[in-house]
C-alpha positions as CSV (number, residue, x, y, z in Angstrom):
1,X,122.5,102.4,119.6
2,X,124.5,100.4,116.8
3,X,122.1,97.8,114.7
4,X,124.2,95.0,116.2
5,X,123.0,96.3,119.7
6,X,119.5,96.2,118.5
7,X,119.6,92.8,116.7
8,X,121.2,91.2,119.8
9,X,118.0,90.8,122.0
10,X,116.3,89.3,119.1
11,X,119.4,86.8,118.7
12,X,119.6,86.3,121.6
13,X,115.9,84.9,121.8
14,X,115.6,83.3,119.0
15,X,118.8,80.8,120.6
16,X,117.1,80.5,123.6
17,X,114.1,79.2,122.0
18,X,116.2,76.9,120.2
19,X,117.3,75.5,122.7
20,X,114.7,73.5,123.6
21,X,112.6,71.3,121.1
22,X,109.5,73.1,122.5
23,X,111.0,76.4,121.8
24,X,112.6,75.0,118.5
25,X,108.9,74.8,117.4
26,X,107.7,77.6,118.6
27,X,110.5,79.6,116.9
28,X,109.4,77.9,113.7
29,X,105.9,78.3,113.8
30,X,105.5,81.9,115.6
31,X,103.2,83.7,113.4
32,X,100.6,80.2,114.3
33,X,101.4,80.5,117.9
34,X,101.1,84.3,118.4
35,X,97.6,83.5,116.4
36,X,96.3,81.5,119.0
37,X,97.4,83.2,121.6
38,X,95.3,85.7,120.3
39,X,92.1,83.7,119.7
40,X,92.5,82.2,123.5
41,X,92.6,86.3,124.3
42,X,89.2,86.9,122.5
43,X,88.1,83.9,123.3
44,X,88.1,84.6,127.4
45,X,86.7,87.6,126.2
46,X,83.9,86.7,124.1
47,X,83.0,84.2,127.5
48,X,83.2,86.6,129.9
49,X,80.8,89.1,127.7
50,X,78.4,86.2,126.8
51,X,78.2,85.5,131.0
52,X,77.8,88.8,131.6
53,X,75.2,89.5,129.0
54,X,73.6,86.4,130.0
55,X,73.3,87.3,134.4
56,X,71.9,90.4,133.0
57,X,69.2,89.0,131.4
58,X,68.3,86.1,134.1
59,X,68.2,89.5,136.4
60,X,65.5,91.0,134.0
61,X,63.8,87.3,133.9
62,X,63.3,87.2,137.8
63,X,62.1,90.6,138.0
64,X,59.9,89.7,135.5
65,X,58.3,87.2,137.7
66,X,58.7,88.7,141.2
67,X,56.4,91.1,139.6
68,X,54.0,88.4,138.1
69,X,53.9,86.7,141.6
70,X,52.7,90.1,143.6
71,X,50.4,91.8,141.1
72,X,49.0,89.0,138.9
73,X,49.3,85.8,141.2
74,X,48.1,87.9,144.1
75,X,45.5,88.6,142.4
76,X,44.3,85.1,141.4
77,X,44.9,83.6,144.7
78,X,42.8,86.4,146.3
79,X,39.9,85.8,143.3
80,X,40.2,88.9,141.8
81,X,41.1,86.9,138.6
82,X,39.4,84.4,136.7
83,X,41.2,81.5,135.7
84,X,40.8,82.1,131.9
85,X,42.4,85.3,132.4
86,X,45.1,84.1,134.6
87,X,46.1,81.4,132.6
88,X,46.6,84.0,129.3
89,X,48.7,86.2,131.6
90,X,50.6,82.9,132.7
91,X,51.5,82.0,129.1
92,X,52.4,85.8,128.4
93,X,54.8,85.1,131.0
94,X,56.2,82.1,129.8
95,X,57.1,83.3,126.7
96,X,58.3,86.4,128.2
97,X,61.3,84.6,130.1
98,X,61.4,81.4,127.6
99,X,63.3,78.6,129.3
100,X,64.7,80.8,132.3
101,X,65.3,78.4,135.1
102,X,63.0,80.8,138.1
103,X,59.9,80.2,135.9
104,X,59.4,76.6,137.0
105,X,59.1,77.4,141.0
106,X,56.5,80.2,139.7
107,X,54.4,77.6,137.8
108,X,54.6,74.7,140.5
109,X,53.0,77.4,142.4
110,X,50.5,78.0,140.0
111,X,49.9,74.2,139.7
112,X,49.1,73.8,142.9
113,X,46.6,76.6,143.5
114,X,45.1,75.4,140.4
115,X,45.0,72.2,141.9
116,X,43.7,73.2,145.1
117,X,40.6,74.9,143.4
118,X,39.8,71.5,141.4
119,X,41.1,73.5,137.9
120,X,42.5,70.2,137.1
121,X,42.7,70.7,133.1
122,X,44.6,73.8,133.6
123,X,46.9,72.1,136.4
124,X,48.3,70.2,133.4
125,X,48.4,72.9,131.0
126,X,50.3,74.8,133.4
127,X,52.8,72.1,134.4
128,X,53.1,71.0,131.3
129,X,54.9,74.7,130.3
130,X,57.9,73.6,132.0
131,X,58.4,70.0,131.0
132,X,61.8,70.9,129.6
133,X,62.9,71.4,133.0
134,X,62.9,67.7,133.5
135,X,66.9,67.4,132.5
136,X,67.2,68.5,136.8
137,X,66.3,65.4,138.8
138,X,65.3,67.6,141.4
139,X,62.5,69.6,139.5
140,X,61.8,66.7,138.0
141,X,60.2,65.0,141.0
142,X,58.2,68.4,142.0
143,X,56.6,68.5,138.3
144,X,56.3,65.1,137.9
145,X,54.5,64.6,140.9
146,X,51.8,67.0,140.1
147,X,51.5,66.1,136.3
148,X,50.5,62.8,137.5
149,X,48.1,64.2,140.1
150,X,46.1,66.4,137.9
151,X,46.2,63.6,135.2
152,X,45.0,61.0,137.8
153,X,42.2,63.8,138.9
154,X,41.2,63.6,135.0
155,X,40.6,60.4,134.9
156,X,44.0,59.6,132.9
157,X,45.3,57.0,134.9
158,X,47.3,55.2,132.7
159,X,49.4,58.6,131.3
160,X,49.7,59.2,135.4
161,X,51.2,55.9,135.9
162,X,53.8,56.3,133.1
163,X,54.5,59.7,134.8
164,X,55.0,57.9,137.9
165,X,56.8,54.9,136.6
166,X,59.8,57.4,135.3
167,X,60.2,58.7,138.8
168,X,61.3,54.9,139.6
169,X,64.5,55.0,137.6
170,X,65.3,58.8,138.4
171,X,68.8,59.1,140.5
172,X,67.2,61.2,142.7
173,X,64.8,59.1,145.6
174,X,62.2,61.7,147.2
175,X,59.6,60.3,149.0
176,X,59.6,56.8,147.8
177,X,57.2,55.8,150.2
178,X,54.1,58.1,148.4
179,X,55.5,57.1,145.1
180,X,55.0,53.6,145.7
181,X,51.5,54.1,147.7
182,X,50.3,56.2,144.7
183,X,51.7,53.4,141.7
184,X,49.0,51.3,143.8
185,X,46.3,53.2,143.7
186,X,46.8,54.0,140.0
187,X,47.1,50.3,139.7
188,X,44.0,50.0,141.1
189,X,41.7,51.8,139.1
190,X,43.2,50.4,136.2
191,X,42.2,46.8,137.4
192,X,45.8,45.8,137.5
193,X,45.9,44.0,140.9
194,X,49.2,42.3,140.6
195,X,51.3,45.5,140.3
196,X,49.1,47.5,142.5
197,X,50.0,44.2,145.3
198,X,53.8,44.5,144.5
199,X,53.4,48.6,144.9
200,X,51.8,48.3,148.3
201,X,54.4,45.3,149.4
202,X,56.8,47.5,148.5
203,X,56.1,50.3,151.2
204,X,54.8,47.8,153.4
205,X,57.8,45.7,153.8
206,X,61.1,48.2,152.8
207,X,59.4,50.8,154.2
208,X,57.8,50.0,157.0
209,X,58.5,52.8,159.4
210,X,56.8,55.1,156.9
211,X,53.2,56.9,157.7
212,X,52.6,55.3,153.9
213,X,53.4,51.8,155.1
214,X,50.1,51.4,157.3
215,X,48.0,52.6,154.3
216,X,49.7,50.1,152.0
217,X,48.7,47.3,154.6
218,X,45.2,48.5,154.5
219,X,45.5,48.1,150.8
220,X,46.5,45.1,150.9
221,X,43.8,43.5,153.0
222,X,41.0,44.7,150.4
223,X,42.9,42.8,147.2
């Protein structure tokens, strides 16, 4: 093959990409191109590594706890375990999987057991390990709820109301009705009779066809 044969292809592309003003630049500025396409190469790569790496390790992290929930949260529940020793394994835990999403659904369940058993100090202790999980409305609602209840169960009522009150302006609206019934009572105890009477109105009139609604009314006739 002659060298005219073999420089003809190349030619040949080099017009093509001149052609067009597109192509005009990327025949100019080929070495910058081809060094791009390169780094969008490594860079799928590098992402699809990272994702992988990172299902492997949220596989470790909810073995991890499947095996905390039947040995050590079996144990607890059946009182083979006292609390002081649960609640060190618990934290073990927690910094065994860090910020892994599955730990909160373990820990609401450990709330509520704790709260259950009137272990009201280390409700909140527990809850409180997954207060960065507040960023998903959803969970947000399910720790919220119990922070406030094991705060309100500590006599704290005014750190439960503001736990409450931030439910209010969530995007999310679960169980309204409580939420409202509960602002009341908080209200309540804290002497504050005005908001707890606009708390109970509230579920009494918007939400009359709620089981909270005829609580709220009986509320309201003792203020």
């Amino acid at each position: 093959m002659s060298i005219q044969n073999v420089s003809q292809p190349s030619n040949s592309l080099s017009t093509a990409l001149n052609s067009t003003e597109m192509g005009s630049f990327i025949s100019r500025h080929l070495a910058l191109v081809v060094g791009l396409v390169i780094l969008l190469v490594l860079g799928i790569f590098g992402y699809g590594l990272y994702s992988y790496q990172a299902s492997q390790k949220n596989q470790v992290h909810a073995e991890t706890l499947y095996r905390f929930q039947q040995a050590e949260m079996a144990a607890f529940t059946a009182g083979e375990t006292s609390v002081a020793e649960f609640m060190e394994k618990l934290k073990g835990i927690q910094m065994e999987v860090g910020s892994f999403d599955g730990l909160a659904s373990t820990v609401i369940q450990v709330s509520d057991e704790l709260l259950k058993r009137g272990q009201w100090e280390e409700a909140l202790v527990a809850i409180q390990m997954i207060s960065k999980h507040k960023s998903n409305p959803y969970l947000h609602f399910f720790i919220a709820t119990r922070e406030a209840a094991a705060l309100e169960d500590l006599g704290r009522y005014q750190d439960a109301v503001v736990v409450l009150e931030g439910l209010r302006s969530s995007p999310v609206k679960l169980m309204e009705d409580k939420l409202y019934l509960d602002l009341g009572r908080l209200y309540l105890k804290l002497d504050d009779k005005e908001k707890a009477r606009l708390s109970f109105e509230h579920v009494s009139t918007t939400m009359a066809q709620s089981e909270f609604a005829t609580l709220a009314k009986l509320y309201l006739q003792e203020l």
